[in-house]
DODOTOR-341638 format. One line per field, with one value per residue (C-alpha): residue number from 1; residue in one letter; y, x, z. Coordinates in nm, 2 decimals, decimal comma. Layout:
nr: [NUM;...]
rest: [A;...]
py: [Y;...]
px: [X;...]
pz: [Z;...]
END
This chain:
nr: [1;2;3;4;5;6;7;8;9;10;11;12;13;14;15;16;17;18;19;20;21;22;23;24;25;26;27;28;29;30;31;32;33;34;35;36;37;38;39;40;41;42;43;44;45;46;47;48;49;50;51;52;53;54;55;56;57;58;59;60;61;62;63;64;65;66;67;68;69;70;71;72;73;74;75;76;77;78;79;80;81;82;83;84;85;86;87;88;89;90;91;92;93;94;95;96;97;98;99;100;101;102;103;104;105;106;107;108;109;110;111;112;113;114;115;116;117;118;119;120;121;122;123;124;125;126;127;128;129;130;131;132;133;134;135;136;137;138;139;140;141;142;143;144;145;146;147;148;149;150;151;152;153;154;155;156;157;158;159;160;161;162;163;164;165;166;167;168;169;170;171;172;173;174;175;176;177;178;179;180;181;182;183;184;185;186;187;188;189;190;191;192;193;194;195;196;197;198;199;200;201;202;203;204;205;206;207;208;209;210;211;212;213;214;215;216;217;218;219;220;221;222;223;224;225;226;227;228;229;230;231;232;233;234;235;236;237;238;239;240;241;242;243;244;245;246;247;248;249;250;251;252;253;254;255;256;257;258;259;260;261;262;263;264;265;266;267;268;269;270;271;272;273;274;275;276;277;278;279;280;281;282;283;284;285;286;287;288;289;290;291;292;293;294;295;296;297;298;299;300;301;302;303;304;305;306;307;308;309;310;311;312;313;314;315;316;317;318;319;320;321;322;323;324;325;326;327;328;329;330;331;332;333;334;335;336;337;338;339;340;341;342;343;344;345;346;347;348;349;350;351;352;353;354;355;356;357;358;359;360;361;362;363;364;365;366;367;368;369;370;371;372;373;374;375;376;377;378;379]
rest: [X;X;X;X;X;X;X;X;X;X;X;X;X;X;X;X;X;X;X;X;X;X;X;X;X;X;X;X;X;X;X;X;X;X;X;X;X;X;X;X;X;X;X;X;X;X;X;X;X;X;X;X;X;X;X;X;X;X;X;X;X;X;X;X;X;X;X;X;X;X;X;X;X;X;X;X;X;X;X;X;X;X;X;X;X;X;X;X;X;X;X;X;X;X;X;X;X;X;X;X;X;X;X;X;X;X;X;X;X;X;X;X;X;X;X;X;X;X;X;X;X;X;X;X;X;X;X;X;X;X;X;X;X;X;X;X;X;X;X;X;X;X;X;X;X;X;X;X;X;X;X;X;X;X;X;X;X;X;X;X;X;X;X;X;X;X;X;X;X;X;X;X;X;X;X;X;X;X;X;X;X;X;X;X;X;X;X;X;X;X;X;X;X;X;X;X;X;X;X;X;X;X;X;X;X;X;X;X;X;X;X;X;X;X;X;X;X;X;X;X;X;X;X;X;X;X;X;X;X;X;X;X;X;X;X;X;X;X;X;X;X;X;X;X;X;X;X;X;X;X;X;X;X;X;X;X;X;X;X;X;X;X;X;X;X;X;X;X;X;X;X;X;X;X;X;X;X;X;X;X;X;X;X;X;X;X;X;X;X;X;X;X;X;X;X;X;X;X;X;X;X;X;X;X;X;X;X;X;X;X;X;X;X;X;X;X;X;X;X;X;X;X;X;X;X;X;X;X;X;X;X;X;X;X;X;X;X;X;X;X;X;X;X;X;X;X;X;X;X;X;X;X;X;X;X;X;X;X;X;X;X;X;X;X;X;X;X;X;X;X;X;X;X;X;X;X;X;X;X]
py: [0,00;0,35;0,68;0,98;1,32;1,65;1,85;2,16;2,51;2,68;3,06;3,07;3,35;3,69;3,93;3,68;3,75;3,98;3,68;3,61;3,80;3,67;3,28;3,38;3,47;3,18;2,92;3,14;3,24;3,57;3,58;3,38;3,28;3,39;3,09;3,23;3,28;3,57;3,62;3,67;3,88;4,15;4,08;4,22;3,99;3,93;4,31;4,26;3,94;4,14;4,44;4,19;4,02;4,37;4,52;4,28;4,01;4,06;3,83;3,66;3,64;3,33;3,41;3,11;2,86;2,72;2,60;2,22;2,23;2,03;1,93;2,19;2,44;2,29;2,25;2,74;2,78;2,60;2,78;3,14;3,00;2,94;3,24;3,47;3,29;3,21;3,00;2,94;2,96;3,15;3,02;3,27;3,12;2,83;2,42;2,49;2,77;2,56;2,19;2,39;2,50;2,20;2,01;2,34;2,28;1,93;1,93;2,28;2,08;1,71;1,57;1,42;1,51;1,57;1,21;1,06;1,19;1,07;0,85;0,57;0,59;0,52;0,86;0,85;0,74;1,00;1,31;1,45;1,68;1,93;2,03;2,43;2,55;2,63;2,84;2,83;3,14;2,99;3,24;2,97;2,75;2,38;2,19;2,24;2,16;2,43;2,11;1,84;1,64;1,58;1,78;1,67;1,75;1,59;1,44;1,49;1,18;1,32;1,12;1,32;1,16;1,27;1,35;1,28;1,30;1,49;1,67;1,89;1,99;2,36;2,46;2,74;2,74;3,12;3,06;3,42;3,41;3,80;3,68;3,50;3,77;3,80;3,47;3,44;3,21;2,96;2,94;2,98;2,65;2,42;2,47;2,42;2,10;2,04;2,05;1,87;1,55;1,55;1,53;1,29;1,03;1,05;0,97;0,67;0,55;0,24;0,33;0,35;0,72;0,87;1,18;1,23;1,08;1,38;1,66;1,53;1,51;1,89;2,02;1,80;1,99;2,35;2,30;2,16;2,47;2,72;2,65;2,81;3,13;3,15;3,16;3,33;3,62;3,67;3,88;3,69;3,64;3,39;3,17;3,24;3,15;2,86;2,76;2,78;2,61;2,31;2,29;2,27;2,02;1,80;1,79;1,74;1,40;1,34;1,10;0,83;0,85;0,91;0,68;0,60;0,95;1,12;0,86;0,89;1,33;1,28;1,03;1,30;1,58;1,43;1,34;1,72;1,95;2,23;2,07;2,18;1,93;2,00;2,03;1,64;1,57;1,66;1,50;1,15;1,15;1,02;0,74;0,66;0,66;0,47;0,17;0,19;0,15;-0,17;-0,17;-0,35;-0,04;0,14;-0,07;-0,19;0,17;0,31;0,54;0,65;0,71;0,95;1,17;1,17;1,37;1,61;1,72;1,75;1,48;1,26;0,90;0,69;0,98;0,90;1,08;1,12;1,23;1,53;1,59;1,62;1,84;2,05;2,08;2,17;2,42;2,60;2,65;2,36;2,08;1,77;1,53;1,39;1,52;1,86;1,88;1,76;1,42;1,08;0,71;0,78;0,86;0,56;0,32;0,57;0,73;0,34;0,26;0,56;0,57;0,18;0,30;0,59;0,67;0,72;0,35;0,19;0,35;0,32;0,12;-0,13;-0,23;-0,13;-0,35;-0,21;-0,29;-0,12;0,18;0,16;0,17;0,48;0,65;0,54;0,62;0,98;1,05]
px: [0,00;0,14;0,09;0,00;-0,08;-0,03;-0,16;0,09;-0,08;0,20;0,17;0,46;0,52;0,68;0,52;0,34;0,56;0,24;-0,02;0,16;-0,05;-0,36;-0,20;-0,10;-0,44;-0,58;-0,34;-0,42;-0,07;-0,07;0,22;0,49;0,85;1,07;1,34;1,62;1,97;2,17;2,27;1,94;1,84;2,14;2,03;1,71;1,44;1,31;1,24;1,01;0,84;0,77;0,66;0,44;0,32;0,20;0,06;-0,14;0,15;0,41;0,69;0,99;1,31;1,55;1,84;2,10;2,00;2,32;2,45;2,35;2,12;2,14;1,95;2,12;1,99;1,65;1,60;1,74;1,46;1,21;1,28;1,21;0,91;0,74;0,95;0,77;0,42;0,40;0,15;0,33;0,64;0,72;1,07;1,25;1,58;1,72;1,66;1,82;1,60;1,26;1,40;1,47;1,14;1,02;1,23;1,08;0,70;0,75;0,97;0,76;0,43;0,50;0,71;1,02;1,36;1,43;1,60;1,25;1,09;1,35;1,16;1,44;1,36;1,03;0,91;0,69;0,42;0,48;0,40;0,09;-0,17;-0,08;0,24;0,24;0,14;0,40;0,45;0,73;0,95;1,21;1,53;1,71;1,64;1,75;1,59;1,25;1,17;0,91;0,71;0,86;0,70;1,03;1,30;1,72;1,86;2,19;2,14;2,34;2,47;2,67;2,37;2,19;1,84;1,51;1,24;0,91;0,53;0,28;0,23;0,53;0,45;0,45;0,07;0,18;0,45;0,52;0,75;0,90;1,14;1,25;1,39;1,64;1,76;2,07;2,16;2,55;2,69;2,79;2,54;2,29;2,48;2,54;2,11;2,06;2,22;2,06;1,73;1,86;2,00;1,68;1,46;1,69;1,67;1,31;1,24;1,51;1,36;1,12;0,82;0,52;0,37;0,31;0,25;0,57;0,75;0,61;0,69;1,06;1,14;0,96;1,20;1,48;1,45;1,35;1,70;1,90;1,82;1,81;2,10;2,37;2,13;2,11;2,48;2,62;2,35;2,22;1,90;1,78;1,42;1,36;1,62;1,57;1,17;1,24;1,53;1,29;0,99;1,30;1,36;1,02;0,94;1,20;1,06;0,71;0,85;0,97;0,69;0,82;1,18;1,50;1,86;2,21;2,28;2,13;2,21;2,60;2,57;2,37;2,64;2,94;2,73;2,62;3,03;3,10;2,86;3,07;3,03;2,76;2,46;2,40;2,81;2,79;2,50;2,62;2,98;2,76;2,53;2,75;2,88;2,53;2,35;2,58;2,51;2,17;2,21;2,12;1,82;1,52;1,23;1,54;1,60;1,24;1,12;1,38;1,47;1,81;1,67;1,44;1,62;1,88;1,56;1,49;1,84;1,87;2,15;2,16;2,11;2,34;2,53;2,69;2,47;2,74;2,95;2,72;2,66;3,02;3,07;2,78;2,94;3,27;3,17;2,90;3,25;3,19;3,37;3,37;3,52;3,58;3,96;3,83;3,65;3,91;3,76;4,00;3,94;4,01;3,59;3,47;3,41;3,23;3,03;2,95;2,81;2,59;2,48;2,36;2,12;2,01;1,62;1,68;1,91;1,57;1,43;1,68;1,62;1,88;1,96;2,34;2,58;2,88;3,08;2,89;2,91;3,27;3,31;3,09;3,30;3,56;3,43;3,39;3,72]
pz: [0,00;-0,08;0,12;-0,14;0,11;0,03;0,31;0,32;0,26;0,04;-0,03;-0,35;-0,52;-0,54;-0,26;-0,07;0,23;0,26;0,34;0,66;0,91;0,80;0,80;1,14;1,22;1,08;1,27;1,59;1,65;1,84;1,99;1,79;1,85;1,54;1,54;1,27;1,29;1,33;0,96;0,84;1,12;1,02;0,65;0,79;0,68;1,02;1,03;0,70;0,87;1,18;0,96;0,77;1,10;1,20;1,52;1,63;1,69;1,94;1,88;2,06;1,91;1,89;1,63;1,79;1,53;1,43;1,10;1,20;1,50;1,80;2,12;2,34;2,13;2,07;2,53;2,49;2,25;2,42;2,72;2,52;2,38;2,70;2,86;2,60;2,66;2,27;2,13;1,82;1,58;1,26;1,12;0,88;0,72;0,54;0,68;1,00;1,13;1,02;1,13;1,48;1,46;1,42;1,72;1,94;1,81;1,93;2,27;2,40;2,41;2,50;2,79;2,74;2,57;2,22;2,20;2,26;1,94;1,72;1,48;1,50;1,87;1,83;1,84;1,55;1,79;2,05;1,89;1,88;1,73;2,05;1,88;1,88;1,49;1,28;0,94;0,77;0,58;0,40;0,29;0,08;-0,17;-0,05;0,21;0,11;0,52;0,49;0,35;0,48;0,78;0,91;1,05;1,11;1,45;1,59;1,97;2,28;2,19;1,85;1,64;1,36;1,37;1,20;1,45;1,18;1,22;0,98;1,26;1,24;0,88;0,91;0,87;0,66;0,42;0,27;-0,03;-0,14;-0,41;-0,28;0,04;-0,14;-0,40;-0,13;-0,11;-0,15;-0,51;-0,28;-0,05;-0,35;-0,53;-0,22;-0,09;-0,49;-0,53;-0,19;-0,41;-0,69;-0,46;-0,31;-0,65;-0,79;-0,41;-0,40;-0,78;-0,71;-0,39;-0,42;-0,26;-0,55;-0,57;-0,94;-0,80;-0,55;-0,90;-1,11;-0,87;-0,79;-1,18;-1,27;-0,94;-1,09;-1,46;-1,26;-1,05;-1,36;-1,58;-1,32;-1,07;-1,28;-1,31;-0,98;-0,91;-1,15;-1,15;-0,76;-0,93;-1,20;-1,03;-1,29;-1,19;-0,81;-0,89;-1,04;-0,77;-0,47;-0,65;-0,67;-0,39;-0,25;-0,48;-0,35;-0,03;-0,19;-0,27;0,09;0,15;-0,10;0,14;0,08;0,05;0,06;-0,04;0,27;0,49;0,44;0,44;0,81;0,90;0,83;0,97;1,28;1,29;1,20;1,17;1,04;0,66;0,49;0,43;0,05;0,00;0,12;-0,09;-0,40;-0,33;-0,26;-0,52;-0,82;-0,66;-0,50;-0,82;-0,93;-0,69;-0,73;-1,10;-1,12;-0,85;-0,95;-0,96;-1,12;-1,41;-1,46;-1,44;-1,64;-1,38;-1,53;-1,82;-1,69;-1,49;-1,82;-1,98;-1,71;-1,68;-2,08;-2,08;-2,42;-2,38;-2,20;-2,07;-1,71;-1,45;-1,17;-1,41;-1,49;-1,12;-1,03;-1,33;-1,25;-0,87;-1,03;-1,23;-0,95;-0,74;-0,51;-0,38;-0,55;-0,33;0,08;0,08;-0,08;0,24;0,46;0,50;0,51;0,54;0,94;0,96;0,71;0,98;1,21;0,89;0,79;1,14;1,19;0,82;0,85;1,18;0,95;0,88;0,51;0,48;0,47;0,12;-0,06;-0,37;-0,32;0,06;0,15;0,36;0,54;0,24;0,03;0,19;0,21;-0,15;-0,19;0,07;-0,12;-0,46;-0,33;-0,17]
END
């Protein structure tokens, strides 16, 4: 049996910053918690959500979201939230802020620590529908979390674990092309191939869904054409349209699951979270779609061939050779030494990426040796 649900309200578009106050009003969020980070509160976009919010909200601020946000940080904005008597969050920012978000909707309303609603824990089960509402800015183009009923937060114990329920889909998500005009190139190029590994890994994964298979091929060829744009040429609004539609397509597609590919990038984070997520994701994905090659749904289903046609590749062409060239020429690294990664990690990375939520749906199961050849591939 399959799972095809689509529940997110999405406000997309240039200008529609301006439907957040009466979102807010319909989630009943009067006074919200603002969970961002400190760059894009100096780049001033939380002034033009609070501007937006108007009068009639009073918010909190939390602007200590950190690049790859943990449990420590999670138990300091809880303690804001109910500090500031808020009765619900808007994040502003890229998949850190809104995964944060998340972990505070979750751990401000139900007992227990943050460890507890890690879905590999069992959490799943434990959260429910009292989880404080949620609506979601995003200021990158990426993660696509802003639709995404999951959200990726590393433990006390060093683990990177997805804390996942349909009830931390943000009620709202408020997709404004604008807020992302700043973006730096390489910020704009790692959250892009962010988009684009997530398109191609839920097309790949097994799970049957036609409609999750559309969307994450349309993001695939919106990212593809686009990414360069977007670069190269911070205000082409086309390009930066067309980049954040990507990326929440990606996410769209999150139901069907994801792989090898994310499995192995929450392994190295959770190990050091100073590299950046989408960085590890596009230095993975050759050598993961290679292994997955020769999966069953991928051959029968012509898989390959099909992402060859959204990315305007001719036929046959190498697909991880196109993604490495793609992240070579966007600026980015292309491999684990680039990043200052050696073969000292592998059996760490292996371990944690073989406990992983995401080593389940992957279309071909992975063994500890197979993972060590990837690493290896990518080094």
């Amino acid at each position: 049996m399959s799972l095809i649900n689509y529940v997110t309200k999405i406000q997309f578009g240039y200008d529609s910053l301006q439907q957040l106050a009466s979102e807010a009003e319909r989630a009943g969020i009067t006074r919200p918690l603002i969970v961002t980070d400190v760059g894009v509160r100096n780049a001033g976009i939380v002034d033009k959500v609070i501007a937006a919010l108007g009068a009639a909200h009073t918010p909190s601020i939390f602007d200590a979201t950190p690049p790859n946000p943990n449990e420590h940080v999670v138990r300091q904005a809880v303690a804001q939230y109910h500090l500031g008597e808020c009765n619900g969050i808007i994040a502003v920012g890229g998949g850190s802020s809104i995964d944060l978000a998340k972990g505070v909707a979750v751990c401000a309303t139900h007992d227990g620590p943050l460890q507890s609603f890690a879905v590999i824990e069992g959490g799943l089960d434990r959260i429910t529908s009292a989880t404080a509402p949620l609506i979601a800015i995003p200021t990158t183009a990426g993660t696509g979390s802003e639709v995404g009923r999951g959200a990726i937060l590393i433990l006390d114990d060093g683990r990177k674990v997805g804390v996942i329920s349909p009830y931390v889909v943000p009620r709202v998500a408020i997709c404004d092309p604008e807020l992302t005009l700043g973006l730096p190139p390489m910020l704009t190029a790692a959250t892009g191939m962010d988009a684009i590994a997530h398109c191609i890994e839920t097309f790949m994964a097994p799970a049957f869904n036609p409609a999750a298979d559309g969307i994450a091929l349309d993001g695939l060829w919106r990212a593809w054409e686009h990414i360069e744009r977007a670069t190269t040429e911070p205000g082409d609004r086309e390009a930066r349209m067309n980049m954040m539609s990507a990326s929440m397509q990606g996410a769209l597609a999150f139901q069907k699951g994801l792989g090898c590919v994310h499995s192995l990038s929450h392994a190295l984070g959770g190990i050091n979270p100073k590299l950046h997520h989408g960085t590890l994701n596009a230095i993975f994905l050759p050598a993961v779609v290679d292994f997955n090659a020769n999966a069953p749904t991928v051959r029968d289903e012509r898989k390959l061939e099909r992402l060859r046609h959204a990315m305007g590749l001719e036929a046959g062409a190498n697909i991880g050779t196109a993604i490495e060239d793609m992240t070579r020429r966007l600026g980015l690294p292309t491999r684990l030494r680039d990043i200052g990664v050696d073969e000292s990690l592998f059996a760490g990375i292996v371990e944690d990426a073989l406990h992983d939520h995401s080593h389940k749906t992957n279309p071909r199961e992975a063994s500890s040796a197979d993972y060590l050849s990837m690493l290896q591939q990518s080094l």
